[in-house]
C-alpha positions in Angstrom: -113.0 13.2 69.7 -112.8 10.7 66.7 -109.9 8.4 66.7 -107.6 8.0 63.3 -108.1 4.3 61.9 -104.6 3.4 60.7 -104.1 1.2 57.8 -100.8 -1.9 59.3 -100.5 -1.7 55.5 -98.6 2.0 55.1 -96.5 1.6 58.8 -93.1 0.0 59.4 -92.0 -1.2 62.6 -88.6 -1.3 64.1 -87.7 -4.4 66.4 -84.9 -4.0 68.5 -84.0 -7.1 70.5 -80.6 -9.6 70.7 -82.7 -13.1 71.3 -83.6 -14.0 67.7 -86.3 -15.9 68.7 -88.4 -13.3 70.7 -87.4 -11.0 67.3 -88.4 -14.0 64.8 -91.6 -14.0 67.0 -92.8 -10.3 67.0 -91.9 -10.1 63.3 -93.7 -12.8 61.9 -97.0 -11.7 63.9 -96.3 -8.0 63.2 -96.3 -9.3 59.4 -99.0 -11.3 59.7 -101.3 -8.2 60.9 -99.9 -6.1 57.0 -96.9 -4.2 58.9 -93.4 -4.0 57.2 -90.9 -5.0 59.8 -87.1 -4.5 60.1 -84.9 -5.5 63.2 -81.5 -4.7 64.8 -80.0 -6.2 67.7 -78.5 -3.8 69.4 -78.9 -0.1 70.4 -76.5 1.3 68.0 -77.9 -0.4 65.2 -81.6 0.3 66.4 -79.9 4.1 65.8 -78.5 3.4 62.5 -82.1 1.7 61.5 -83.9 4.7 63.2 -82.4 6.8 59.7 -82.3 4.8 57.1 -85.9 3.1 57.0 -87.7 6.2 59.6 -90.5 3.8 62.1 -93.5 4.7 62.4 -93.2 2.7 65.8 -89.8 1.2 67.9 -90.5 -1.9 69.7 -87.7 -1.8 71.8 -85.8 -4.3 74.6 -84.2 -3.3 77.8 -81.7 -5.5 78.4 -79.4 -5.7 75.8 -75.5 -5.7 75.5 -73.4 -2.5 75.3 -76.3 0.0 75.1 -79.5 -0.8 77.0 -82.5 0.0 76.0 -82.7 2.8 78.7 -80.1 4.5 76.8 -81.0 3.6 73.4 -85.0 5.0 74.2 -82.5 8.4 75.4 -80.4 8.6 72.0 -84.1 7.8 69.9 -86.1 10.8 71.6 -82.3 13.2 71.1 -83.9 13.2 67.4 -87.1 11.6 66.9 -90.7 11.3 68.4 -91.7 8.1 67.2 -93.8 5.8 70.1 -92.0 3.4 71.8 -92.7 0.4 73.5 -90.6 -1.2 75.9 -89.9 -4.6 76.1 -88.7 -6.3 79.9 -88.1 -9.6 82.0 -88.5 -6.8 84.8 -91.6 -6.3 86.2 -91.0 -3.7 89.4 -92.8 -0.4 88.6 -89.8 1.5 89.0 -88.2 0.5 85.7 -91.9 1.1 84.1 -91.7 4.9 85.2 -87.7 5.2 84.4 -89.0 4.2 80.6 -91.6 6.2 80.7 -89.8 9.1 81.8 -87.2 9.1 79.6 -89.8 8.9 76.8 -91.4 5.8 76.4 -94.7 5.6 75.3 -95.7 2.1 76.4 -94.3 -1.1 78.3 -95.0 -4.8 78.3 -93.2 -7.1 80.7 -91.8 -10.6 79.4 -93.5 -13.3 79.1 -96.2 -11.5 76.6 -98.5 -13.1 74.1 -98.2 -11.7 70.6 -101.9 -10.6 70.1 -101.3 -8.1 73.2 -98.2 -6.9 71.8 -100.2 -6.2 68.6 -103.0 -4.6 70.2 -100.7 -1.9 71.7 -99.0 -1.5 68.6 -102.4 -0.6 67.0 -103.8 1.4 70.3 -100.3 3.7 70.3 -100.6 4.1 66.8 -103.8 4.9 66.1 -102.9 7.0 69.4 -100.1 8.6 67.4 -101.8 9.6 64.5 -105.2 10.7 65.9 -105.0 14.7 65.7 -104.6 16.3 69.2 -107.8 18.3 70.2 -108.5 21.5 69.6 -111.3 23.6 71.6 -111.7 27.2 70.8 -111.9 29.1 74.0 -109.3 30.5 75.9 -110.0 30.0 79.9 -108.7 31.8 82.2 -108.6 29.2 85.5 -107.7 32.0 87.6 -104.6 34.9 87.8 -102.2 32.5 88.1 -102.8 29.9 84.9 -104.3 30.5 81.7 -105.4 27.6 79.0 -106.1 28.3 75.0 -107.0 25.3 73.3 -107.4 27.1 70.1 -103.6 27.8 70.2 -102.5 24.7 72.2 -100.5 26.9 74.8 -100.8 26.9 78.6 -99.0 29.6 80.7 -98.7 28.8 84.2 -98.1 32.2 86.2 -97.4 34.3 83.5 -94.7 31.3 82.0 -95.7 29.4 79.2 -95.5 25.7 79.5 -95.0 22.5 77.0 -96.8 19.9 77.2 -96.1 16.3 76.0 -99.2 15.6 73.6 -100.6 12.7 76.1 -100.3 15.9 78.9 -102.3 17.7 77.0 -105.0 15.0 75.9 -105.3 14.3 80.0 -105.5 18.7 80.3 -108.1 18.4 77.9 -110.3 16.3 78.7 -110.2 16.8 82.6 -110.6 21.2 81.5 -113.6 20.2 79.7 -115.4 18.3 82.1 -114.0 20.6 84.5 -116.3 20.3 88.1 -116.9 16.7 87.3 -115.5 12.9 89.0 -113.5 11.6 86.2 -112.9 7.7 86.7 -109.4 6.4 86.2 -111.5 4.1 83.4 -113.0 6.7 81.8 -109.3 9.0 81.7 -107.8 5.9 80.3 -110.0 5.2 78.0 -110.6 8.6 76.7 -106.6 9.4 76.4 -104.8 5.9 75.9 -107.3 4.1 74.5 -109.7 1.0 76.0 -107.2 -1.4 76.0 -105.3 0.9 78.8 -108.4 0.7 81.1 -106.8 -1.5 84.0 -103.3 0.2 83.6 -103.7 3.0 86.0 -100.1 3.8 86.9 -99.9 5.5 83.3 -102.6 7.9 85.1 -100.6 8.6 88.1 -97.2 9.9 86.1 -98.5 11.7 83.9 -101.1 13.6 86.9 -97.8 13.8 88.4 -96.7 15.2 85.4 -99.7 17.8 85.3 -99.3 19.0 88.6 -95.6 19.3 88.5 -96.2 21.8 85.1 -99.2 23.8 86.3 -99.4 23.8 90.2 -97.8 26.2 92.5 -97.2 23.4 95.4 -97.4 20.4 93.5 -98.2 18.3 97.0 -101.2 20.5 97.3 -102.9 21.0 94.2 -105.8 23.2 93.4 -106.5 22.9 89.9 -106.5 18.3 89.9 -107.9 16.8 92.4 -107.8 13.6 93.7 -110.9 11.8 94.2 -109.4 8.9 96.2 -109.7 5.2 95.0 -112.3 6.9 92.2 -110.5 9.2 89.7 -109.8 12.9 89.6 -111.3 16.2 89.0 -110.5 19.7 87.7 -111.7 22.1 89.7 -115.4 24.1 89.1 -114.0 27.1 86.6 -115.9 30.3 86.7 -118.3 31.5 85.2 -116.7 34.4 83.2 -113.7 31.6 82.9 -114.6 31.5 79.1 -115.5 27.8 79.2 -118.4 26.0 78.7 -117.9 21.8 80.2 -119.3 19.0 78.2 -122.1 18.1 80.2 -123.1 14.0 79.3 -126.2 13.1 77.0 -129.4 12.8 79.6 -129.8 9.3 79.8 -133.5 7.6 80.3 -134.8 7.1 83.7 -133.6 3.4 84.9 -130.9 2.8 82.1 -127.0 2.1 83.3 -124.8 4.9 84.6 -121.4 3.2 84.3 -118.8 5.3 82.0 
């Protein structure tokens, strides 16, 4: 699927920090790379700011006075969508999933150098804007789930179920190369981006994620499975499942098989 180029030119960014120097910091670099920035130090203002100039991406800190940024990343996603990344002195990968959970799209732990910070600022937006995929063929896995990629709907024993657009970019791509080893590179790459390629606990919630949505026993799936210290797999659909895999480009005889 072809990625959206996005133009730092047309977005606006929202920092949302109370050290003026880490803010001073992100701004000018942000600037510096075309983006119109504005700031707020604190969650209530990051709220007010959220309205009036409408982000195409919150860059936001955790630990700030009288609203976190726990709680503020809750009160953004009450009435907006717009990617989020969080901003920590904290580096334990509870607080990562909590953020994530609650609806953050990324996380970067403090100290950070700015060209990293604007790298995921261009992967989640580019992320953001590139159209979710589309494949028209409705598969029926088996009796108990049921996926249309033409109409973007999963039901899950007779219950339809919604699915966060990164869910169903994983769904996708793991469906359509359904009977094949996907590598945690490869998923990462494919759904995040290549600058996510080492960052394989994103992976792991949101195949948590899957499993809790779409499997019977989540602790004993049968539709992803886990090929240990290697990457996951669908399961072999069918034939009369409706689907057809992407099968890879034959490659030359001797030439490189890494993904």
């Amino acid at each position: 699927m072809e990625q959206t180029r996005v133009d730092p030119r047309t977005m606006t960014a929202l920092v949302v920090d109370d050290e003026p120097y880490l803010v001073d910091l992100v701004r000018l670099n942000l600037e510096a790379e075309g983006y119109r920035v504005v700031t707020a130090p604190t969650g209530l203002e990051a709220l007010e700011r959220l309205k009036a100039d409408l982000p195409d991406v919150v860059i936001l800190d955790v630990m700030m006075p009288d609203m976190d940024g726990f709680e503020t990343l809750a009160r953004i996603r009450e009435v907006s969508s717009v990617p989020v990344i969080m901003l920590t002195v904290r580096a334990e990968e509870s607080d990562r999933i909590r953020g994530l959970e609650i609806g953050a799209d990324d996380y970067l732990t403090k100290p950070f150098s700015p060209r990293e910070l604007t790298t995921r600022v261009k992967a989640l937006l580019r992320r953001s804007f590139t159209p979710a995929p589309a494949r028209k063929t409705r598969i029926v896995v088996d009796e108990d789930l049921t996926i249309d990629f033409d109409k973007g709907e999963v039901l899950a024993r007779g219950r339809k179920v919604t699915l966060r657009p990164t869910e169903y970019r994983l769904l996708y791509h793991l469906v359509n190369n359904a009977g094949r080893l996907m590598t945690h590179e490869t998923l990462l790459s494919k759904v995040w981006g290549p600058e996510y390629r080492d960052e394989a606990h994103y992976l792991r919630l949101y195949i948590t994620y899957l499993r809790q949505k779409l499997e019977r026993d989540p602790a004993h799936p049968v539709y992803i499975l886990t090929e240990r210290g290697m990457g996951y797999r669908f399961r072999e659909l069918e034939p009369d499942s409706g689907a057809h895999a992407e099968r890879p480009t034959p490659r030359r005889r001797g030439a490189g098989t890494r993904p």
